[in-house]
C-alpha positions as CSV (number, residue, x, y, z in Angstrom):
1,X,-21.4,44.7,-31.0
2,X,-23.4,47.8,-31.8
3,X,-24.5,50.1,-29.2
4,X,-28.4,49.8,-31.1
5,X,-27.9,45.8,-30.2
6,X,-27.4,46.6,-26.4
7,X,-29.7,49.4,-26.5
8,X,-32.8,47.0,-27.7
9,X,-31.7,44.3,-25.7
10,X,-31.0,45.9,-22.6
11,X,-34.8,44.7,-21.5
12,X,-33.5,41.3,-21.6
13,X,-30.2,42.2,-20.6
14,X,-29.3,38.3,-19.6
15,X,-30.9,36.8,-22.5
16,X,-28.3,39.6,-24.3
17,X,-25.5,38.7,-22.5
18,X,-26.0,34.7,-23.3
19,X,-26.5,35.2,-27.3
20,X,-23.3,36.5,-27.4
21,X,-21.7,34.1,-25.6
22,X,-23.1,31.6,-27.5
23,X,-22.3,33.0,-30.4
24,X,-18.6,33.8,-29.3
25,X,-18.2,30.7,-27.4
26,X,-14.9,30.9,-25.2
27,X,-14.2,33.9,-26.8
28,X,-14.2,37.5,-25.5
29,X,-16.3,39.9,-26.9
30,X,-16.8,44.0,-27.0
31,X,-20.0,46.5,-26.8
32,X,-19.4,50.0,-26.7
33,X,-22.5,52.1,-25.6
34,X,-21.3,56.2,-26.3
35,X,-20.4,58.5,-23.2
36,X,-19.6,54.6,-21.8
37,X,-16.3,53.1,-21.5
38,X,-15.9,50.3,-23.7
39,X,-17.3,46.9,-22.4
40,X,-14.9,43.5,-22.5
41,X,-17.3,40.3,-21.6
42,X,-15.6,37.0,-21.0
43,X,-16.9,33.4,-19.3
44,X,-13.5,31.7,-19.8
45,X,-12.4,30.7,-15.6
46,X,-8.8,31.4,-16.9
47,X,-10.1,35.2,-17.4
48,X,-12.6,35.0,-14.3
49,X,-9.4,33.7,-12.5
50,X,-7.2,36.4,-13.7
51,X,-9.3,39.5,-12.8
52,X,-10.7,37.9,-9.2
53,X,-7.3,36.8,-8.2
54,X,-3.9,36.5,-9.9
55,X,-4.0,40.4,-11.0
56,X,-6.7,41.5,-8.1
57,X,-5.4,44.8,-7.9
58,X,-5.6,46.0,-11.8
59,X,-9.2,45.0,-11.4
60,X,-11.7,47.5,-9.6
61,X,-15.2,48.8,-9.5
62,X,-14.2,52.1,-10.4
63,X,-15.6,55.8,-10.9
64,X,-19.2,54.2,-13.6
65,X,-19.7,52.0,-11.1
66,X,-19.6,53.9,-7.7
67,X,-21.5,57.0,-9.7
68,X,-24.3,55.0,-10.7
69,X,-24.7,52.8,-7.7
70,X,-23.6,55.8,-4.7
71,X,-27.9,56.8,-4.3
72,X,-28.1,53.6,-3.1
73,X,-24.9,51.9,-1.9
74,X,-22.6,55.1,-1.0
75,X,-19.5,54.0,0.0
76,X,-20.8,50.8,1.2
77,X,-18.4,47.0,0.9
78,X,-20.1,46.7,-2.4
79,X,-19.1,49.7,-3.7
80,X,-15.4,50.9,-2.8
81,X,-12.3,49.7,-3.1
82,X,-8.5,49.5,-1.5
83,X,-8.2,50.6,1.7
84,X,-11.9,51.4,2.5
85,X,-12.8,48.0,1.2
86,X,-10.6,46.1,3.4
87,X,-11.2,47.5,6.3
88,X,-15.5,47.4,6.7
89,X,-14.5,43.2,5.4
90,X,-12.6,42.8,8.1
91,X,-14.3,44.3,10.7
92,X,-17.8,42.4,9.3
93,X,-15.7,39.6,9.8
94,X,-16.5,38.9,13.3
95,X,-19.8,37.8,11.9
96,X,-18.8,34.8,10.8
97,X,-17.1,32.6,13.5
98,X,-18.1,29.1,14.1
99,X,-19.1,30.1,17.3
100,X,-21.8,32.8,16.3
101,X,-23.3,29.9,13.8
102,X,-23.8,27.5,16.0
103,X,-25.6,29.7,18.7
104,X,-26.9,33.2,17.2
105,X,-26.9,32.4,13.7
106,X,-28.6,28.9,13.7
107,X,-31.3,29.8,16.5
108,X,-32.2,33.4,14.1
109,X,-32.4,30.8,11.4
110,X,-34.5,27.9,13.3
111,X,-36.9,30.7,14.7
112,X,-37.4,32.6,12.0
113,X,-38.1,28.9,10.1
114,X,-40.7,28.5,12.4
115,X,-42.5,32.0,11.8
116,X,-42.6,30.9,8.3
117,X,-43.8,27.8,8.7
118,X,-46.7,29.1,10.8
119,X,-48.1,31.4,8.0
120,X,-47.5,28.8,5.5
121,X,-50.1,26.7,7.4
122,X,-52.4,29.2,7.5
123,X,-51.9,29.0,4.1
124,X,-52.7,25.7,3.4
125,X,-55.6,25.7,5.5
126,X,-56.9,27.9,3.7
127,X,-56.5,27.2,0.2
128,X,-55.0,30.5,-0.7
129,X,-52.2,31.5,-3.3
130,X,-49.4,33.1,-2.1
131,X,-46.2,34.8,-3.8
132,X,-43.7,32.5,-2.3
133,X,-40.7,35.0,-3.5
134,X,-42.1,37.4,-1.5
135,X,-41.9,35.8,1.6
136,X,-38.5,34.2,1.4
137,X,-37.3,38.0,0.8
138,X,-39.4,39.2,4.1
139,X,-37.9,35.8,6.1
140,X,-34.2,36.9,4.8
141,X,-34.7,40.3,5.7
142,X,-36.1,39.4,9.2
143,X,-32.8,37.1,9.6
144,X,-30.6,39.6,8.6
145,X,-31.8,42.1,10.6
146,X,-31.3,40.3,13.8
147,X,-28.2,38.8,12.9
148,X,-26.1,41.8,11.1
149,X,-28.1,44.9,13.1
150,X,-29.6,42.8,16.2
151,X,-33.3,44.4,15.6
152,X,-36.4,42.5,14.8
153,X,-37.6,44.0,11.4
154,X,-41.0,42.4,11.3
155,X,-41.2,41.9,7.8
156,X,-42.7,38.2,8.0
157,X,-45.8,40.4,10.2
158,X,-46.4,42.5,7.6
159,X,-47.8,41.9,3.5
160,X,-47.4,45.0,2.9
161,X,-43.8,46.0,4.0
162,X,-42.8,49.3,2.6
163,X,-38.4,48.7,3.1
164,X,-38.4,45.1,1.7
165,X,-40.8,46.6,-1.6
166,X,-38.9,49.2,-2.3
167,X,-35.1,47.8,-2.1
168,X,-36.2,45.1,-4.7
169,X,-37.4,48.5,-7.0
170,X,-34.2,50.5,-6.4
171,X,-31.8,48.0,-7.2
172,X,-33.7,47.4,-10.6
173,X,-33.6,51.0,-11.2
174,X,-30.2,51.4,-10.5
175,X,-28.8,48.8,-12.5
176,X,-30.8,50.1,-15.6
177,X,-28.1,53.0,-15.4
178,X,-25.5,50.5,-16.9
179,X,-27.6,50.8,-20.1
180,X,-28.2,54.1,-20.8
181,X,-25.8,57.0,-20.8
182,X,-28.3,59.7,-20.3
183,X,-29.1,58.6,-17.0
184,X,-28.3,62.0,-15.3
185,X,-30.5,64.1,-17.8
186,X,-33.6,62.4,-16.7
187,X,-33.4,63.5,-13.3
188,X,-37.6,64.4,-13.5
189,X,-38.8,61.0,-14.9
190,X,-40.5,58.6,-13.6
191,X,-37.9,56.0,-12.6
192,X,-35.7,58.8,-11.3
193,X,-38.6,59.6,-8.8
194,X,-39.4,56.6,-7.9
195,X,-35.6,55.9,-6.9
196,X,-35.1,58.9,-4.4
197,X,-38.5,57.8,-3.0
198,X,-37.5,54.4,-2.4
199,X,-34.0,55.7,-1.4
200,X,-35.7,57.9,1.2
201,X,-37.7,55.3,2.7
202,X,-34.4,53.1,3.1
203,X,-32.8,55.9,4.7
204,X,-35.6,56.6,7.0
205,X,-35.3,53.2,8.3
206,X,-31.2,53.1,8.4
207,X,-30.8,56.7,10.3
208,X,-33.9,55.5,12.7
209,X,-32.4,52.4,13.7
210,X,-28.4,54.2,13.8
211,X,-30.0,57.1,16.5
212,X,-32.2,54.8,18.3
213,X,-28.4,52.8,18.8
214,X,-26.7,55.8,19.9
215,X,-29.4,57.2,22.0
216,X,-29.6,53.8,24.3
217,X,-26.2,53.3,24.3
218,X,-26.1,49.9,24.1
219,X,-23.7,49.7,20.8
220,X,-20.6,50.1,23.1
221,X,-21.4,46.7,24.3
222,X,-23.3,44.9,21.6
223,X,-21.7,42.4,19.2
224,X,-23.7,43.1,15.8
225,X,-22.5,44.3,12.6
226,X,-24.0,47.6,13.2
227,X,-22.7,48.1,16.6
228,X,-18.9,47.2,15.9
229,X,-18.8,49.9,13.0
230,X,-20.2,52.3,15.3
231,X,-17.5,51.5,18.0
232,X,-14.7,52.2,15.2
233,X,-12.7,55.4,13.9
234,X,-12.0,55.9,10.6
235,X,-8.3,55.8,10.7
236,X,-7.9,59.1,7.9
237,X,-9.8,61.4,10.7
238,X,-9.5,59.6,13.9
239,X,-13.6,60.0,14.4
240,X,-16.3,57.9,14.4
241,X,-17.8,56.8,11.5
242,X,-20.9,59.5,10.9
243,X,-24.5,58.5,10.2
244,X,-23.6,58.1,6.8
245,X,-21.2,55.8,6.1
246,X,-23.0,53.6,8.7
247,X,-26.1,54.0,6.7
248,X,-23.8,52.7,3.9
249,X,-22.9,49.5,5.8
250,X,-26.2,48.8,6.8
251,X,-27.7,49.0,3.6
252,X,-24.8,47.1,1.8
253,X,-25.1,43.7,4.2
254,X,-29.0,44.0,3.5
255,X,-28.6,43.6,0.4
256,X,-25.8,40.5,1.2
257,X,-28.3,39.3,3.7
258,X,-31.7,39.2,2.3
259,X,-31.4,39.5,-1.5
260,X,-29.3,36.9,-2.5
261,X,-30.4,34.4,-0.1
262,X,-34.4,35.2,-1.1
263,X,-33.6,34.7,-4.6
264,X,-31.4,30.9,-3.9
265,X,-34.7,30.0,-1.9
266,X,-37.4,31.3,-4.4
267,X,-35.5,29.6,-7.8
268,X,-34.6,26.1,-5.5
269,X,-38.4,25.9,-4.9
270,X,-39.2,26.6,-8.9
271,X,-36.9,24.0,-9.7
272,X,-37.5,21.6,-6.8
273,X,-41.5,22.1,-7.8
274,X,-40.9,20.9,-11.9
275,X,-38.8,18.1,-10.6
276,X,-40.3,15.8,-8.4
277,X,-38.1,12.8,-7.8
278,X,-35.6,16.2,-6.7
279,X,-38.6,16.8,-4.1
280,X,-38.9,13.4,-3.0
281,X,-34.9,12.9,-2.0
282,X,-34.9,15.9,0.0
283,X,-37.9,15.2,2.1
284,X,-36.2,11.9,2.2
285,X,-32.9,13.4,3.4
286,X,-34.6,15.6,5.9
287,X,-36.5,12.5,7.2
288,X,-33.4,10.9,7.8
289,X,-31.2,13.9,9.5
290,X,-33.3,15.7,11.4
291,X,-34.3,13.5,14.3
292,X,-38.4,12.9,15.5
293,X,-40.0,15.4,17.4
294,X,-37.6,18.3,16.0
295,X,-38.8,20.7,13.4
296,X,-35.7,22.2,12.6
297,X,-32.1,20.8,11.9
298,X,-29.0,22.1,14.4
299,X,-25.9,23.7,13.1
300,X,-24.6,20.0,13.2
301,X,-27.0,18.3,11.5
302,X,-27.0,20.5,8.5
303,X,-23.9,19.7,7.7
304,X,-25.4,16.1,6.8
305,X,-28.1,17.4,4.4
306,X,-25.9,17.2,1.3
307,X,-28.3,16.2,-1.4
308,X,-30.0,19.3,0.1
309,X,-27.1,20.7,-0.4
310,X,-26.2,19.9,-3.6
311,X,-30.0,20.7,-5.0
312,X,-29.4,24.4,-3.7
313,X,-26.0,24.6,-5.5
314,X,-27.1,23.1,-9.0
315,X,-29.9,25.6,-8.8
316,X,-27.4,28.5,-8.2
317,X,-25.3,27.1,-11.4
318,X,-28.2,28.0,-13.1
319,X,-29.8,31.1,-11.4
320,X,-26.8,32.8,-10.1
321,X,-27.8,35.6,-7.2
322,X,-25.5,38.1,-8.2
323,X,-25.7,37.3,-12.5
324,X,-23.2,39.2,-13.7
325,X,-20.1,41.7,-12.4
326,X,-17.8,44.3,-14.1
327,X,-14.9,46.0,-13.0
328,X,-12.3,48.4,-14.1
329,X,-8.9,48.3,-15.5
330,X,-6.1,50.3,-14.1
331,X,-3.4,49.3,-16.1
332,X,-2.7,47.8,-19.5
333,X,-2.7,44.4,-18.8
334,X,-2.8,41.0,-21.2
335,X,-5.1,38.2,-20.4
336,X,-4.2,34.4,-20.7
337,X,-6.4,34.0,-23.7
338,X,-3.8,36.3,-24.9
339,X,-6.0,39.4,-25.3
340,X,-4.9,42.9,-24.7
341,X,-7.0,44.9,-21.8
342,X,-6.5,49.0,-22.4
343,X,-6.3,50.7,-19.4
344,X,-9.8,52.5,-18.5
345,X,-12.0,49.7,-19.9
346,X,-14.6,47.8,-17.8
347,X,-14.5,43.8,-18.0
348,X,-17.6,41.5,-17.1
349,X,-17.7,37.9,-16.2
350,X,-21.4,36.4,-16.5
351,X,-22.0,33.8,-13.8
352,X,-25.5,33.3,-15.4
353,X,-23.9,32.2,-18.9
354,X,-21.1,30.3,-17.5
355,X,-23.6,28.1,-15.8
356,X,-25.0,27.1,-19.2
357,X,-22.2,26.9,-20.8
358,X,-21.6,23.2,-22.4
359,X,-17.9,23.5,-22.3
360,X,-18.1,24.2,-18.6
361,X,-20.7,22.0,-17.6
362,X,-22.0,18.4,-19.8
363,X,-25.9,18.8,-20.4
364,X,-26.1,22.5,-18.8
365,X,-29.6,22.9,-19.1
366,X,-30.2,19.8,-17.2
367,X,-31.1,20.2,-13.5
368,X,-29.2,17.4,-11.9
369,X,-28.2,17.6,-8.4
370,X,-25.9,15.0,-8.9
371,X,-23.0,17.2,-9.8
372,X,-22.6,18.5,-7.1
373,X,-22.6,15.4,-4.8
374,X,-19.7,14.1,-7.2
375,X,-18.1,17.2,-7.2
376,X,-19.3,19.7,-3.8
377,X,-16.4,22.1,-4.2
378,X,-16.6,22.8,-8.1
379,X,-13.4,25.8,-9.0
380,X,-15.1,29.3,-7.6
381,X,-13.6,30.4,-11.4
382,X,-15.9,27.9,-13.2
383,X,-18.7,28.3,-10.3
384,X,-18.0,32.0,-9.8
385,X,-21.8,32.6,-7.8
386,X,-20.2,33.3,-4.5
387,X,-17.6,35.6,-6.4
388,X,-14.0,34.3,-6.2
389,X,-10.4,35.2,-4.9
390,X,-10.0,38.2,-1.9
391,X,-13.8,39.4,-3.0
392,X,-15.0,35.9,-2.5
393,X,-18.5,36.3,-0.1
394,X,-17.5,36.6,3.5
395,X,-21.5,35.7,3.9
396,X,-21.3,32.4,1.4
397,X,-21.2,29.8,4.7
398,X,-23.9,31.6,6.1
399,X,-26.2,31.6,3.0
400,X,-26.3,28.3,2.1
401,X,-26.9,27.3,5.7
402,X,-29.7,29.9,5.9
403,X,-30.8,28.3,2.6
404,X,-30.5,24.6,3.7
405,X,-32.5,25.4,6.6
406,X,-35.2,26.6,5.5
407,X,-35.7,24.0,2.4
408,X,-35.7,21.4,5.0
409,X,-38.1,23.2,6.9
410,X,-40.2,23.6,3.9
411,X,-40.2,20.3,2.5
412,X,-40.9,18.1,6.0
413,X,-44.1,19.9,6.2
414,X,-45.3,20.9,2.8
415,X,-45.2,20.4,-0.7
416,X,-45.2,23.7,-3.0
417,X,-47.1,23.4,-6.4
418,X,-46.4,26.6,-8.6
419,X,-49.5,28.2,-9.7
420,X,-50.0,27.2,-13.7
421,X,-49.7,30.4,-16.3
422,X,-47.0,32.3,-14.8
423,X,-44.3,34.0,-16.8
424,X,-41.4,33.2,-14.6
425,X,-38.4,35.1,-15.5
426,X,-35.5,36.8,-14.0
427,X,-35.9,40.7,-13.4
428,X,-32.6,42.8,-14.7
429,X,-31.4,44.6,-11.6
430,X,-28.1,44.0,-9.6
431,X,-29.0,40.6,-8.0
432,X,-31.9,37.6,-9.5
433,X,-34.9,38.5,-8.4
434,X,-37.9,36.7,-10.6
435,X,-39.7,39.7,-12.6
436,X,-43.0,38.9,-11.6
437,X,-42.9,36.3,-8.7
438,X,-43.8,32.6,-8.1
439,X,-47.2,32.4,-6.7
440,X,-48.1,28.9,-5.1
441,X,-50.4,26.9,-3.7
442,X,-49.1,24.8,-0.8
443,X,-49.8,21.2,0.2
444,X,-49.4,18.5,2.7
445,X,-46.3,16.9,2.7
446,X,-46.6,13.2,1.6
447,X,-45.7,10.1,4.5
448,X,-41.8,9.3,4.3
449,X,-40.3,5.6,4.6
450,X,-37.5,6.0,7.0
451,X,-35.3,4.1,7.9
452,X,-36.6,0.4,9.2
453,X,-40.3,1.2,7.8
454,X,-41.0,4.0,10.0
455,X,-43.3,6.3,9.2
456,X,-42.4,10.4,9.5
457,X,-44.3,13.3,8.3
């Protein structure tokens, strides 16, 4: 396709992205935008397969994407490959044991459940809208920031907070680069400005938080993310990491941590809120698993909240976190569809067209939870959300327990109703965010039947 076609659709850059694979169904197609290397787009899982795992190595983010990303990311897990790759995955690894999630990790969640829940009755009392995006992202970034960096952010305190506003406006800004090949030259425009503003407020918060660490001391014994990468050396120089690759990590399991998360959470509750037999189940569910007199479910009892579950998962088929994701080719290479790959092209998969894609998926545009109860475990190569092969999420467990969590929380106690009028839309940038937010109105949750005519609320 022409580079005018991208260049006029890049404001709709997903709405792009799935006319051409609708009108190429199965079928790889090309843009080239000049000064760009040429683009390959494919939503076949044999590809997806290919590039995540059977040829892994021929497939990496390479020098576009580390250029226009670095203001933001640096070398950050996001944005490297190889060696330095591997190694800030496995020592963000630790994270992740079953241990941590069923002490740490589920009483940050359950907590910080319960700081939401409070302002959302205060809410309700009061009859007043709310952007209900907003505060998932300022719940996900208070999580985050306990779990991962073992500080309390505040973000849930505060309407108004300057980090969580402007990493949603960097990353938009960011990502436009992709589109538009004259990036550098427009170092004095507005956008430009804007981005080393927000970048400087980021930074302000990362190099506070890494000297106030290094100046108590306390990271030599502490078991966060943030104080295991401080304890390492990077193995080329035999140092410590400095300031700035730790800023890197920090800012890289934010985004992990509270972005993708936020945006599961703020597209479940659209969808949940225009289906309300979906609604009714899961309050249902939660009436059933979580026992009386709790407010929040364990680690345990999660695990039994699988229409829950399964409501979160059908919504991420369709609003994929992380929508689309390139990489470079090394080497020549031939694809299973039988197409040739040039060395020094950059290849796409599009998670957000694959989930509406009726070859993949019967009826795609229909919400219905049901898949994945008859199927919980879809291929990560058809359902690539959570990525797929070595890059697969380390955080993916974690998320949709975070998620789970705080959708029961929500719908024991309240009911959302999306204010009427709203353009709801996806924002381009690297992750889902919705453009313009979901503001709501929240309710009383209706009486549940339990089980033996029991009443819960």
């Amino acid at each position: 396709q022409s580079f005018l076609d991208a260049l006029w659709l890049k404001r709709d850059v997903l709405g792009y992205m799935m006319e051409m694979c609708e009108r190429f169904p199965g079928v790889p197609w090309t843009v080239k935008i000049p000064f760009f290397p040429r683009y390959l787009i494919s939503t076949n899982p044999d590809v997806v397969r290919h590039v995540l795992k059977d040829n892994f190595g021929n497939y990496v983010k390479g020098p576009m994407f580390h250029r226009n990303m670095y203001e933001l990311l640096g070398d950050g897990i996001f944005n490297v490959d190889g060696k330095k790759w591997f190694v800030q995955r496995k020592a963000a690894s630790i994270l992740f044991t079953s241990h941590n999630f069923e002490t740490h990790i589920a009483d940050t969640f359950r907590e910080n459940g319960r700081s939401l829940m409070a302002r959302l009755e205060l809410v309700r009392t009061s009859g007043a809208q709310i952007d209900l995006s907003d505060w998932f992202h300022r719940y996900t970034l208070d999580s985050i920031g306990e779990i991962a960096f073992g500080i309390r952010v505040g973000a849930l305190d505060d309407p108004q907070h300057a980090f969580s506003k402007a990493f949603g406006r960097v990353q938009a800004i960011v990502d436009s680069r992709f589109f538009e090949p004259w990036w550098p030259l427009r170092y004095f425009s507005a956008e430009e400005r804007e981005l080393r503003t927000g970048v400087r407020l980021l930074e302000r918060f990362a190099y506070d938080l890494i000297r106030t660490r290094r100046a108590t001391g306390d990271y030599l014994t502490r078991d966060d993310v943030l104080s295991r990468f401080m304890r390492l050396k990077d193995e080329e120089t035999g140092k410590p990491y400095s300031d700035r690759i730790l800023r890197d990590v920090l800012l890289n399991f934010i985004i992990a941590g509270r972005d993708t998360t936020a945006q599961a959470l703020s597209w479940t509750t659209y969808m949940v809120s225009k289906h309300p037999e979906v609604e009714r189940r899961i309050r249902e569910e939660v009436a059933r698993v979580i026992p009386a007199g709790s407010d929040a479910p364990t680690y345990e009892e999660s695990k039994n909240l699988k229409y829950t579950m399964a409501v979160l998962k059908e919504t991420l088929r369709l609003y994929p976190s992380v929508p689309k994701d390139g990489k470079m080719s090394l080497k020549e290479d031939v694809w299973p569809d039988g197409t040739r790959i040039p060395a020094g092209v950059y290849v796409a998969y599009v998670p957000y067209a694959m989930g509406r894609d009726e070859k993949l998926w019967p009826e795609p545009l229909k919400f219905d939870p049901q898949r994945f109860l008859d199927d919980p475990n879809p291929s990560p190569f058809k359902y690539p959300v959570f990525n797929a092969g070595p890059r697969i999420c380390l955080g993916m467990r974690m998320a949709l327990f975070e998620a789970s969590t705080a959708l029961a929380m929500l719908y024991k106690n309240y009911t959302v109703k999306v204010v009427p009028g709203q353009d709801i839309k996806p924002l381009n940038s690297i992750t889902l965010p919705m453009a313009n937010g979901m503001f709501v109105k929240v309710e009383k949750a209706p009486r549940v039947e339990v089980g033996g005519g029991a009443a819960a609320e």
